[in-house]
Jmol script that loads the backbone (N, CA, C; Angstrom):
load data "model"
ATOM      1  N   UNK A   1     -20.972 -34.148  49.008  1.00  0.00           N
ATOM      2  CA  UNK A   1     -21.820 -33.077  48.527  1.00  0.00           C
ATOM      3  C   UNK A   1     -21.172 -32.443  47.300  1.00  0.00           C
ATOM      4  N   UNK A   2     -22.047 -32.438  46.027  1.00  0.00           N
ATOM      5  CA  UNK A   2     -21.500 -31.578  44.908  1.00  0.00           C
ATOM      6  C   UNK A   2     -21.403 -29.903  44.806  1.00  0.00           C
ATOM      7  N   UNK A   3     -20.275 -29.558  44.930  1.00  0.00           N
ATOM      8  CA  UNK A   3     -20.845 -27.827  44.393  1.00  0.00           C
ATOM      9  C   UNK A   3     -21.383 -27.906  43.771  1.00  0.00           C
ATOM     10  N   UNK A   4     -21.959 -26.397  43.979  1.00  0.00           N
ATOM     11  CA  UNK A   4     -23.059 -25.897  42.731  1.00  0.00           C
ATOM     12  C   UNK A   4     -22.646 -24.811  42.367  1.00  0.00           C
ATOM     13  N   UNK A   5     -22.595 -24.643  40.689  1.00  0.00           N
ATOM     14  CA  UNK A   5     -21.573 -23.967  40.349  1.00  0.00           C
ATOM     15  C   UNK A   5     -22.292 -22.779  39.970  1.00  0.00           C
ATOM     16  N   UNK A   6     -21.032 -21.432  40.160  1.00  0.00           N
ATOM     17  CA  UNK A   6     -22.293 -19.858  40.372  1.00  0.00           C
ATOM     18  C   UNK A   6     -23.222 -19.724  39.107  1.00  0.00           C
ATOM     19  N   UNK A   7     -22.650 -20.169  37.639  1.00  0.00           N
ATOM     20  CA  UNK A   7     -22.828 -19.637  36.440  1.00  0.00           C
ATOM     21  C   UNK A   7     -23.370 -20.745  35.510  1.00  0.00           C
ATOM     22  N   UNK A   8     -24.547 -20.953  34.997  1.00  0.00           N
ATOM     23  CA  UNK A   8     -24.723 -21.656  34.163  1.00  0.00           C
ATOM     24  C   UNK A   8     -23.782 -23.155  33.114  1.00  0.00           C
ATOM     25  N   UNK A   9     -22.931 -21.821  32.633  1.00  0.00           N
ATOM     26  CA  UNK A   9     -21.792 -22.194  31.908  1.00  0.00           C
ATOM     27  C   UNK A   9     -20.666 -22.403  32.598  1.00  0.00           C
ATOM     28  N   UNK A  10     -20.629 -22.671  33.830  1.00  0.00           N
ATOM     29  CA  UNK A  10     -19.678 -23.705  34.132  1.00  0.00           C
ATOM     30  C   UNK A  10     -19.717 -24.890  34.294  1.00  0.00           C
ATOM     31  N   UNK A  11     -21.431 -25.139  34.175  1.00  0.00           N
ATOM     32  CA  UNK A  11     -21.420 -27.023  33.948  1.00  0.00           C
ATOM     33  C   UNK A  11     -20.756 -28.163  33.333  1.00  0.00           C
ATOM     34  N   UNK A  12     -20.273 -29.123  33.624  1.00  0.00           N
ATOM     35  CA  UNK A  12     -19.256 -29.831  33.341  1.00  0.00           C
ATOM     36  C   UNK A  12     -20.508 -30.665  32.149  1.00  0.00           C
ATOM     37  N   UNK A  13     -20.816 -30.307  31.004  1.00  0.00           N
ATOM     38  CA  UNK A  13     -21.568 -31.282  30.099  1.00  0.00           C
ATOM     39  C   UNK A  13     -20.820 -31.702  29.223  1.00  0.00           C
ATOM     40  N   UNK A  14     -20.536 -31.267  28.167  1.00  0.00           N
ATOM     41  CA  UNK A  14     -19.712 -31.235  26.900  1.00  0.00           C
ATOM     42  C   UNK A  14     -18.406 -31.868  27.126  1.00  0.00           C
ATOM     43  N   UNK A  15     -17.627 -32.813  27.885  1.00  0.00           N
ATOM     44  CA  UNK A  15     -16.154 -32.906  28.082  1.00  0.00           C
ATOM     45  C   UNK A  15     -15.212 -33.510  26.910  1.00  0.00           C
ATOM     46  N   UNK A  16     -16.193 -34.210  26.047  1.00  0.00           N
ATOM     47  CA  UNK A  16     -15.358 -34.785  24.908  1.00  0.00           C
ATOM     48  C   UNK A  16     -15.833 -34.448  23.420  1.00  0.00           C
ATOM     49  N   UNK A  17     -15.193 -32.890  23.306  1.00  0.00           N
ATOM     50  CA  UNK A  17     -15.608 -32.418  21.821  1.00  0.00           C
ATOM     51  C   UNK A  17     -14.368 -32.436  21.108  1.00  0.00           C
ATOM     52  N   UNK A  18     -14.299 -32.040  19.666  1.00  0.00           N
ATOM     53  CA  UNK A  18     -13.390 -32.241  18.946  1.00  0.00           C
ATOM     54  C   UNK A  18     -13.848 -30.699  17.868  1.00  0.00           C
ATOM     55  N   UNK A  19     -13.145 -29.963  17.673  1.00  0.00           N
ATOM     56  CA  UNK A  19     -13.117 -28.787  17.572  1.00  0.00           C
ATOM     57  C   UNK A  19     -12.290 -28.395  16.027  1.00  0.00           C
ATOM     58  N   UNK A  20     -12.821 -27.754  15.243  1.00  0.00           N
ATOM     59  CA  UNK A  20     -11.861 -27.815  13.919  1.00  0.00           C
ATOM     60  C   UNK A  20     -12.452 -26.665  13.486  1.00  0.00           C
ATOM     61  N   UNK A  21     -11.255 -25.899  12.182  1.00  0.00           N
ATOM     62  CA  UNK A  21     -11.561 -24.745  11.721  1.00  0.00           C
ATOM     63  C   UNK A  21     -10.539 -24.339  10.759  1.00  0.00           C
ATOM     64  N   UNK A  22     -10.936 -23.567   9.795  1.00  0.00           N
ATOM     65  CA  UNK A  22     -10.465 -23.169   9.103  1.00  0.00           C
ATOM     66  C   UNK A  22     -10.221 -21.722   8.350  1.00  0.00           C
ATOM     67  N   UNK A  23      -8.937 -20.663   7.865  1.00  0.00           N
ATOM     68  CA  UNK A  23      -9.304 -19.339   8.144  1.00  0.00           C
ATOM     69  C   UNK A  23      -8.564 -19.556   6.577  1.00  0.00           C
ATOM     70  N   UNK A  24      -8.673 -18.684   5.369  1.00  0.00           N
ATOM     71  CA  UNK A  24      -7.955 -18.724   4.566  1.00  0.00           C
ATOM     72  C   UNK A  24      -8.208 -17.292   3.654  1.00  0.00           C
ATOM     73  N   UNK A  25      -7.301 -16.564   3.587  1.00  0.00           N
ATOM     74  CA  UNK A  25      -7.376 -15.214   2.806  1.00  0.00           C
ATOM     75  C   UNK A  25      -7.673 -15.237   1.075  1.00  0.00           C
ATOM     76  N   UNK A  26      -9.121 -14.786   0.880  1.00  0.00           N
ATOM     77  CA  UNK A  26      -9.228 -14.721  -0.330  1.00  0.00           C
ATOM     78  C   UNK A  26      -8.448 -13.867  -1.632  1.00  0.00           C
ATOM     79  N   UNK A  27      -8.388 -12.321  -0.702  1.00  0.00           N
ATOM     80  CA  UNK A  27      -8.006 -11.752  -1.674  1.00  0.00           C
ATOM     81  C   UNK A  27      -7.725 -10.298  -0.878  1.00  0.00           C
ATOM     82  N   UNK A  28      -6.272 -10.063  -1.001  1.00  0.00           N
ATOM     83  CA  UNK A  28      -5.736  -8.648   0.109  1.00  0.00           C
ATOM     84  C   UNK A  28      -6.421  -8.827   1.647  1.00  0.00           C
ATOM     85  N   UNK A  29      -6.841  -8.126   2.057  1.00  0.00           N
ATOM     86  CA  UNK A  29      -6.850  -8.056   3.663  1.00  0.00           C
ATOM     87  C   UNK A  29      -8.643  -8.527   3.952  1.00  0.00           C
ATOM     88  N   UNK A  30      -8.947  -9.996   2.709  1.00  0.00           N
ATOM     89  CA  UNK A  30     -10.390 -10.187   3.062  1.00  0.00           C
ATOM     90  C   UNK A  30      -9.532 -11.868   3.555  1.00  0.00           C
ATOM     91  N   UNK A  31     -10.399 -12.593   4.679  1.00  0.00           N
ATOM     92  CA  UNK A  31     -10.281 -13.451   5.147  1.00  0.00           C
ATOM     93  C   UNK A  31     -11.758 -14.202   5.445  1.00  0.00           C
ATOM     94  N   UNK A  32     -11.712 -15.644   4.776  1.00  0.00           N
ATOM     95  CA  UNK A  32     -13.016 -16.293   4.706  1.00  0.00           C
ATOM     96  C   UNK A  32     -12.857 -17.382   5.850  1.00  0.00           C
ATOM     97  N   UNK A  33     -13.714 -17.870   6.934  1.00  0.00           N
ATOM     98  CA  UNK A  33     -13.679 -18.982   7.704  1.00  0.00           C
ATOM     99  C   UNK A  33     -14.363 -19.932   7.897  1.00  0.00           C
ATOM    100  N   UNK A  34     -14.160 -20.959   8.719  1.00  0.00           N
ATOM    101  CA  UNK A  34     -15.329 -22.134   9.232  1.00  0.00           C
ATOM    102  C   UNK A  34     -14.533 -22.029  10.297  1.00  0.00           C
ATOM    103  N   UNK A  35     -15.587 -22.547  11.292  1.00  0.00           N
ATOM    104  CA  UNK A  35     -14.914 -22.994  12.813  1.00  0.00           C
ATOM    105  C   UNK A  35     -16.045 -23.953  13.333  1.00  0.00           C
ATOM    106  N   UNK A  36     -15.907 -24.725  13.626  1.00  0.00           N
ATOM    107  CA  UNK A  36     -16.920 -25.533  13.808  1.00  0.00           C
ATOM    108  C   UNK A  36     -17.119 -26.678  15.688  1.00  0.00           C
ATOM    109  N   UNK A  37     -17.485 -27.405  16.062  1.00  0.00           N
ATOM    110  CA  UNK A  37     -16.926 -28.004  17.124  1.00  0.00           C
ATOM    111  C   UNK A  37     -18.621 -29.366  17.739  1.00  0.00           C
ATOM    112  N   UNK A  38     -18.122 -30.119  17.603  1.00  0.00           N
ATOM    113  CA  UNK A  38     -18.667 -31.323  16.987  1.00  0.00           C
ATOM    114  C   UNK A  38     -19.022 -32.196  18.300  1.00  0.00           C
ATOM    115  N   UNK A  39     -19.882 -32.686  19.298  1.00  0.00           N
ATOM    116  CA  UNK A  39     -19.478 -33.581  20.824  1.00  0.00           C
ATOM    117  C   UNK A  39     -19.648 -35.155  20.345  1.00  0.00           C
ATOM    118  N   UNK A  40     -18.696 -35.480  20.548  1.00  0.00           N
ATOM    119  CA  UNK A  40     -18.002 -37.257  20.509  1.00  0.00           C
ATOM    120  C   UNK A  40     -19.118 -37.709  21.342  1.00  0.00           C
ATOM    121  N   UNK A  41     -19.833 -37.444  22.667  1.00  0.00           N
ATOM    122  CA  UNK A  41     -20.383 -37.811  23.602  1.00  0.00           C
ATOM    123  C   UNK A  41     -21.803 -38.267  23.059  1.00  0.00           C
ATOM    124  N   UNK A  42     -22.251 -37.099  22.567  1.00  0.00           N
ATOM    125  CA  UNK A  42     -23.740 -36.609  22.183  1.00  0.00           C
ATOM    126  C   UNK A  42     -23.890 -37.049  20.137  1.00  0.00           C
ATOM    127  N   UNK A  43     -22.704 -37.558  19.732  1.00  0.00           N
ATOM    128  CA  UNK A  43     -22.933 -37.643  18.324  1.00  0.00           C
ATOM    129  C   UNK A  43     -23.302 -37.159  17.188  1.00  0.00           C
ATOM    130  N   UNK A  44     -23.151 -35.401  18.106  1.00  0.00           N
ATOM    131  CA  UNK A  44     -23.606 -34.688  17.067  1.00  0.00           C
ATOM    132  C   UNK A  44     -23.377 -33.495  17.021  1.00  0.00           C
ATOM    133  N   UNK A  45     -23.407 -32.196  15.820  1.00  0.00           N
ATOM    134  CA  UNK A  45     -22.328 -30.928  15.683  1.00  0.00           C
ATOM    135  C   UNK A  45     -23.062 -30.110  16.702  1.00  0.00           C
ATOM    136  N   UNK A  46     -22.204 -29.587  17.339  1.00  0.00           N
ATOM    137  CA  UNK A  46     -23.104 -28.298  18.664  1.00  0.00           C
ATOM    138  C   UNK A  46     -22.866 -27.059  17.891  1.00  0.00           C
ATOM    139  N   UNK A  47     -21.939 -26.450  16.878  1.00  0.00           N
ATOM    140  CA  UNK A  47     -21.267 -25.195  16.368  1.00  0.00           C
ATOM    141  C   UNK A  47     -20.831 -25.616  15.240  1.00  0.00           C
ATOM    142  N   UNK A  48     -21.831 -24.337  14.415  1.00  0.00           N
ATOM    143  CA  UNK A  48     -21.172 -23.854  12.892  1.00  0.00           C
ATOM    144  C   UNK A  48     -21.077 -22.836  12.485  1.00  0.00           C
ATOM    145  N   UNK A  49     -19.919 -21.849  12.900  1.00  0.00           N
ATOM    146  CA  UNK A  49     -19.485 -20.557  12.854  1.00  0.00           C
ATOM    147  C   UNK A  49     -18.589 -20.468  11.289  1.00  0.00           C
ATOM    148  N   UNK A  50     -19.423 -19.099  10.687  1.00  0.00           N
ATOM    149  CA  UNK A  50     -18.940 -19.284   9.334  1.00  0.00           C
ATOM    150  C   UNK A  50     -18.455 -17.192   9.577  1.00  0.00           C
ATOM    151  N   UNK A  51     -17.297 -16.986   9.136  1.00  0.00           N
ATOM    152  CA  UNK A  51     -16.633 -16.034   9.642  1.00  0.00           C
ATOM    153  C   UNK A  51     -16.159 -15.364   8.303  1.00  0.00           C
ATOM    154  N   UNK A  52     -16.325 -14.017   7.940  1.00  0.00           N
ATOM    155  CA  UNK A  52     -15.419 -13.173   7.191  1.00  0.00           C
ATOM    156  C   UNK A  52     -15.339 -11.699   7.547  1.00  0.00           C
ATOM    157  N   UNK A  53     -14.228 -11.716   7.771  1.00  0.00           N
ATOM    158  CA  UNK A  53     -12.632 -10.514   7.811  1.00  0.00           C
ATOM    159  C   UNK A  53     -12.700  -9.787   7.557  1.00  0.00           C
ATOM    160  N   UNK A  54     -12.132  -7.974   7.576  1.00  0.00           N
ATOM    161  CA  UNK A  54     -11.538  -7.008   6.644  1.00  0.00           C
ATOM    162  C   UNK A  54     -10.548  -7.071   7.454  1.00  0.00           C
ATOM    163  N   UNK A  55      -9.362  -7.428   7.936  1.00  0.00           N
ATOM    164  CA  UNK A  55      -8.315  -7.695   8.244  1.00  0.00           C
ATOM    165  C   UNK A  55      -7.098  -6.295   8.064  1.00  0.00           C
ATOM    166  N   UNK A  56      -6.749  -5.550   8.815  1.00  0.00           N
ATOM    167  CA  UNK A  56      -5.689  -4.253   8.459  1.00  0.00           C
ATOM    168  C   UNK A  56      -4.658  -4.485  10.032  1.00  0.00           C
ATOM    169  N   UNK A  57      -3.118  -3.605   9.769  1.00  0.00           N
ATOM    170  CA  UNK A  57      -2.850  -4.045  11.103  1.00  0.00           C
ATOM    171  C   UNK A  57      -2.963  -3.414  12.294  1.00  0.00           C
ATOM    172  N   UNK A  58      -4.143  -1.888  11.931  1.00  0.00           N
ATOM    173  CA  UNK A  58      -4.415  -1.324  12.915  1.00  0.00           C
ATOM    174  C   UNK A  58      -5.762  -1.452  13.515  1.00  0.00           C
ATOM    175  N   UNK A  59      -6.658  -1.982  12.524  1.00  0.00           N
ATOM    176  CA  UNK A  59      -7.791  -2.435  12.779  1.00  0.00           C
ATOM    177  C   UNK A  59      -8.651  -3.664  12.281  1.00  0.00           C
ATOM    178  N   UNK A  60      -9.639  -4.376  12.200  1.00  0.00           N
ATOM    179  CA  UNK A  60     -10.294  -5.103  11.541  1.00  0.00           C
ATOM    180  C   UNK A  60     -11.873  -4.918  11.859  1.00  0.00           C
ATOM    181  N   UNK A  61     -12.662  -5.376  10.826  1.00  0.00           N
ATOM    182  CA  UNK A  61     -14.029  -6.064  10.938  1.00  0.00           C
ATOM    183  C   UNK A  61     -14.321  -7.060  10.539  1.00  0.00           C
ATOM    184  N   UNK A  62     -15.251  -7.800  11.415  1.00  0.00           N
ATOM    185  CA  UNK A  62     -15.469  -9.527  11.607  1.00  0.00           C
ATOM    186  C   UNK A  62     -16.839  -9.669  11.754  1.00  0.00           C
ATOM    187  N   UNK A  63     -17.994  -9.852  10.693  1.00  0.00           N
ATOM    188  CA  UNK A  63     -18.723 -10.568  10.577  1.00  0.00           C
ATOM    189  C   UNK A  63     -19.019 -12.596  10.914  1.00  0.00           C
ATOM    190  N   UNK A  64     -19.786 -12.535  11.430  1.00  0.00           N
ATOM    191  CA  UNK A  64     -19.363 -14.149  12.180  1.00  0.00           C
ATOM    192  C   UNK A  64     -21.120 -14.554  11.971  1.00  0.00           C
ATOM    193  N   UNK A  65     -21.370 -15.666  11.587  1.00  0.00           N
ATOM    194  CA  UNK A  65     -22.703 -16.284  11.579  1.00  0.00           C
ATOM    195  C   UNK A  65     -22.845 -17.540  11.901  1.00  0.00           C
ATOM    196  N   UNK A  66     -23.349 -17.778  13.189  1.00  0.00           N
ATOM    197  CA  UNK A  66     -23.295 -19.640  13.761  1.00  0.00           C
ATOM    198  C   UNK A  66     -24.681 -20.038  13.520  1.00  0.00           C
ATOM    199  N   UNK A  67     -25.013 -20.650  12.104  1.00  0.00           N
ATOM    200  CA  UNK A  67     -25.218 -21.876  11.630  1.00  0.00           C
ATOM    201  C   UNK A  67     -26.623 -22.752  12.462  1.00  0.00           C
ATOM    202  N   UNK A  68     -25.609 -23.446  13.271  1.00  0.00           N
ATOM    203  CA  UNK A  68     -26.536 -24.120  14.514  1.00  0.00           C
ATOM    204  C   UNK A  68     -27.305 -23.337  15.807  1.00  0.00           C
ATOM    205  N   UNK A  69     -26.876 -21.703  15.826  1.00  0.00           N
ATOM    206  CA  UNK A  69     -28.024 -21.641  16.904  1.00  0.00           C
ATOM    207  C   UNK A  69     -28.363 -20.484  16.011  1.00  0.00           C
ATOM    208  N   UNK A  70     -28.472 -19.844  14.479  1.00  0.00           N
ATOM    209  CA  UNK A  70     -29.434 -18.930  13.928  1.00  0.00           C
ATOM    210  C   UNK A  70     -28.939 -17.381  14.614  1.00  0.00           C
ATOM    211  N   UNK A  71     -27.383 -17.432  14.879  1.00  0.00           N
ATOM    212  CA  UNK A  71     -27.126 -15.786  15.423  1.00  0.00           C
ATOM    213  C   UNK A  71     -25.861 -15.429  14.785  1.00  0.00           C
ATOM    214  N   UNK A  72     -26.324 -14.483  14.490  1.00  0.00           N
ATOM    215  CA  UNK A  72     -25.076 -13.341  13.740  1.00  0.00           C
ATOM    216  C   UNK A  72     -24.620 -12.415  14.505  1.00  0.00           C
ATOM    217  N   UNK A  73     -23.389 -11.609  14.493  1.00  0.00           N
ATOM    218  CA  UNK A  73     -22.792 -10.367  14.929  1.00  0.00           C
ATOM    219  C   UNK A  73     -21.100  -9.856  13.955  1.00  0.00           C
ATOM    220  N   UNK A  74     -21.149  -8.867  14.801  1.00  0.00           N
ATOM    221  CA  UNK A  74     -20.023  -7.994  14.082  1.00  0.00           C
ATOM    222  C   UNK A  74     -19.497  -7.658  14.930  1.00  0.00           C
ATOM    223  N   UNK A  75     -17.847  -7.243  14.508  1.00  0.00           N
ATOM    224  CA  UNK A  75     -16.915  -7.046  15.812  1.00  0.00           C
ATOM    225  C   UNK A  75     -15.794  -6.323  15.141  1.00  0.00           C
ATOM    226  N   UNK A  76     -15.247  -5.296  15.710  1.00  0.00           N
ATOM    227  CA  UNK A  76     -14.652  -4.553  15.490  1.00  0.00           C
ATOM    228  C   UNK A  76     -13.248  -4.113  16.229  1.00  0.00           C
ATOM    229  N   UNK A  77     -12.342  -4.363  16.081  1.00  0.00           N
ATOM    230  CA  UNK A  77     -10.611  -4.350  16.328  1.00  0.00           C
ATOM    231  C   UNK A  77     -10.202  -3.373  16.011  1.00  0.00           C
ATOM    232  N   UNK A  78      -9.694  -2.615  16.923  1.00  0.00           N
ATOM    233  CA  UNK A  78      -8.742  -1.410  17.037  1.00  0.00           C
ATOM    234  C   UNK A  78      -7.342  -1.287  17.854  1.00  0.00           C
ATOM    235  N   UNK A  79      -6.355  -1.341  17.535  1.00  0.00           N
ATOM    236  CA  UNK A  79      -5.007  -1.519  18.107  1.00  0.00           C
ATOM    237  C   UNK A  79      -4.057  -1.464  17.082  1.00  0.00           C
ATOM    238  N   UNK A  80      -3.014  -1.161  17.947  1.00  0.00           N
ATOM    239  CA  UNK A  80      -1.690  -0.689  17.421  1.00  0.00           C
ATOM    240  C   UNK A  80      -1.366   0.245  17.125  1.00  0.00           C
ATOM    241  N   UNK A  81      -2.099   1.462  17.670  1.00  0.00           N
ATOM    242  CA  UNK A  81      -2.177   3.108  16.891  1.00  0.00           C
ATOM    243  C   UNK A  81      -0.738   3.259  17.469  1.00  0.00           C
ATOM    244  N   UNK A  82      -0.104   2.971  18.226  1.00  0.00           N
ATOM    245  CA  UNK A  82       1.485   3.340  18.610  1.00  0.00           C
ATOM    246  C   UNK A  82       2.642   2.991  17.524  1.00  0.00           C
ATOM    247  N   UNK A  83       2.538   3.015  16.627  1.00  0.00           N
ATOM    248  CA  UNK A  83       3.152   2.254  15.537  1.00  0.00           C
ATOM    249  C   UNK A  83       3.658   3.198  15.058  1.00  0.00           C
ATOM    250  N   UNK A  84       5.354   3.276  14.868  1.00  0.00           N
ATOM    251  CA  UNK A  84       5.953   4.391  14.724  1.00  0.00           C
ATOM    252  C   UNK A  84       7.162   4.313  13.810  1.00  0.00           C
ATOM    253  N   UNK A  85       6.814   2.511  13.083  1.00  0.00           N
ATOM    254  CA  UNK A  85       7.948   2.463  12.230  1.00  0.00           C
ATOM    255  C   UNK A  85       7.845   2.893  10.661  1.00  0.00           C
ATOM    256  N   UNK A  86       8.471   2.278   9.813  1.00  0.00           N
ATOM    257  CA  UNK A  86       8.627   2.449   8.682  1.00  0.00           C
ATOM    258  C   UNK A  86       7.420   2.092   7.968  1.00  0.00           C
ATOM    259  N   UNK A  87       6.946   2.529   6.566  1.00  0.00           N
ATOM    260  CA  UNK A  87       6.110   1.340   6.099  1.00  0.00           C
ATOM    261  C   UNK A  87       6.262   0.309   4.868  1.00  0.00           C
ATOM    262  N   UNK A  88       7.387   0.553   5.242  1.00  0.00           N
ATOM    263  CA  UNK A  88       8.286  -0.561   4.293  1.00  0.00           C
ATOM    264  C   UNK A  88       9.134  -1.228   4.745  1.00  0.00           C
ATOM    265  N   UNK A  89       8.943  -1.672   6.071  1.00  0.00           N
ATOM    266  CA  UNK A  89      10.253  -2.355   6.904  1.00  0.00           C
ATOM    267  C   UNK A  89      11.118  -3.905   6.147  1.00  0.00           C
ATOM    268  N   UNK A  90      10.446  -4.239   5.400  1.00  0.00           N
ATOM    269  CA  UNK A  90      10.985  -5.432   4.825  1.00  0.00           C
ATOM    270  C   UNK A  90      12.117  -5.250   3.786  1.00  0.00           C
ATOM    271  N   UNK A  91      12.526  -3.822   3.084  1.00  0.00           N
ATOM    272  CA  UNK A  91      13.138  -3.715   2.161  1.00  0.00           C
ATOM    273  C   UNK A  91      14.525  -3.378   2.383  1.00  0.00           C
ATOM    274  N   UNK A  92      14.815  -2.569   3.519  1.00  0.00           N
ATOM    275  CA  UNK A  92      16.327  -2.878   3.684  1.00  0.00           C
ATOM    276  C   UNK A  92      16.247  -3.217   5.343  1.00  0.00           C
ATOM    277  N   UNK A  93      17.635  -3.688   5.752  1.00  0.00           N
ATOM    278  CA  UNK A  93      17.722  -4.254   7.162  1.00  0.00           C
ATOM    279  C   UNK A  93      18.214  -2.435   7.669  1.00  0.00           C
ATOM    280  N   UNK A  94      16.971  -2.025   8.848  1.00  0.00           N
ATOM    281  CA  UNK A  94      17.494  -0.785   9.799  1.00  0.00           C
ATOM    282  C   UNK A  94      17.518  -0.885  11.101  1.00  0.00           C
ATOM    283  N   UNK A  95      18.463  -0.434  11.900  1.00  0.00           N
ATOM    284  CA  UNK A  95      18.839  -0.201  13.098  1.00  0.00           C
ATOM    285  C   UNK A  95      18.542   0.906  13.858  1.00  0.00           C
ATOM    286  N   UNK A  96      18.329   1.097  15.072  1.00  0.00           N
ATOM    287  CA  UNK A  96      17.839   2.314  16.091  1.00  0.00           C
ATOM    288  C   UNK A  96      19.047   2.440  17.039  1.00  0.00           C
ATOM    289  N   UNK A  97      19.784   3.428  17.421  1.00  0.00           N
ATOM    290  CA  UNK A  97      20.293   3.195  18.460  1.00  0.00           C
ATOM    291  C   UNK A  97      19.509   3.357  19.751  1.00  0.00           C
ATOM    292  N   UNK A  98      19.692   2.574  21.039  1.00  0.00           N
ATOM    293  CA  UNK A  98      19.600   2.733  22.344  1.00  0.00           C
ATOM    294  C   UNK A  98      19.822   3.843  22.812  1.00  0.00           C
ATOM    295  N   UNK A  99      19.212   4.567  23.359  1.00  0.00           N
ATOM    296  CA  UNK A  99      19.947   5.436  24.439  1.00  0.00           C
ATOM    297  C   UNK A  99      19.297   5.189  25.900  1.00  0.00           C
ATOM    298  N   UNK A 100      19.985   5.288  26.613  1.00  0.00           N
ATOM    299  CA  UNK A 100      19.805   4.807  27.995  1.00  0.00           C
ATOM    300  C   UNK A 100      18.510   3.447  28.718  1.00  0.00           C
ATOM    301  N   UNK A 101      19.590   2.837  27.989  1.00  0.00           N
ATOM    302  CA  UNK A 101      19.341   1.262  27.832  1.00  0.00           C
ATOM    303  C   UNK A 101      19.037   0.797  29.548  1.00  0.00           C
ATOM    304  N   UNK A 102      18.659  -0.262  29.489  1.00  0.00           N
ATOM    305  CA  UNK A 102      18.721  -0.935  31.217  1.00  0.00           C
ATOM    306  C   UNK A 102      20.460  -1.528  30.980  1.00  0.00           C
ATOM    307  N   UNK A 103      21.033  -1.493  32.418  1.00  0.00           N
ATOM    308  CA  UNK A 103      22.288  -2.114  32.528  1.00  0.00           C
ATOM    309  C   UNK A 103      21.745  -3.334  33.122  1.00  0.00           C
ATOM    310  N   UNK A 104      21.925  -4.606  33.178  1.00  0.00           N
ATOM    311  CA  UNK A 104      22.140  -5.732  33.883  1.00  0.00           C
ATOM    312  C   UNK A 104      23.438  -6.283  34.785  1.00  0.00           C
ATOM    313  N   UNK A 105      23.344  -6.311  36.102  1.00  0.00           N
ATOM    314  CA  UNK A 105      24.234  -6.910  36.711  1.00  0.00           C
ATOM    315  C   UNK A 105      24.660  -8.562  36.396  1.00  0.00           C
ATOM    316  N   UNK A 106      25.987  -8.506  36.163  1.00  0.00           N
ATOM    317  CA  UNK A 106      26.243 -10.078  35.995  1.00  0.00           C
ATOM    318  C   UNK A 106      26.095 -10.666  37.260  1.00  0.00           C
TER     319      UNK A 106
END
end "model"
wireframe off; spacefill off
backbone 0.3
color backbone group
């Protein structure tokens, strides 16, 4: 007897795709893409996701448009607001001291 699986999308169809993509920064914190993913089985492209960026390291926005099924969206990244270093950390080498560090038993 086969399960039957709870969710649509867990059907075992697609098993031999081949998947490729590409992300490359045009210009400061803009990023242009392809992502694409192609079935060996079926002979033909299932996904053509065409993607651009505003890229920052506390946030981003991501415009995304797939091609093969006619749908667009936007997405929005927020993280790292704990960020408490320098904003020039690359220019000289700095150190923090520890204070009440973990001890490790040997």
């Amino acid at each position: 007897m086969v399960p039957i699986p709870p969710f649509l999308f867990d059907r075992e169809v697609d098993r031999n795709i081949l998947y490729y993509g590409l992300t490359q920064q045009i210009y400061g914190p803009f990023l242009l893409g392809f992502q694409s993913a192609y079935s060996l089985d079926q002979n033909r492209n299932i996904s053509s996701v065409y993607t651009l960026e505003y890229s920052r390291r506390t946030y981003g926005i991501l415009l995304r448009y797939d091609a093969t099924q006619s749908a667009a969206s936007i997405g929005f990244r927020l993280s790292n607001f704990s960020w408490l270093g320098d904003t020039d950390p690359f220019d000289t080498p700095r150190t923090r001291q520890v204070r009440g560090g973990v001890i490790e038993p040997w």
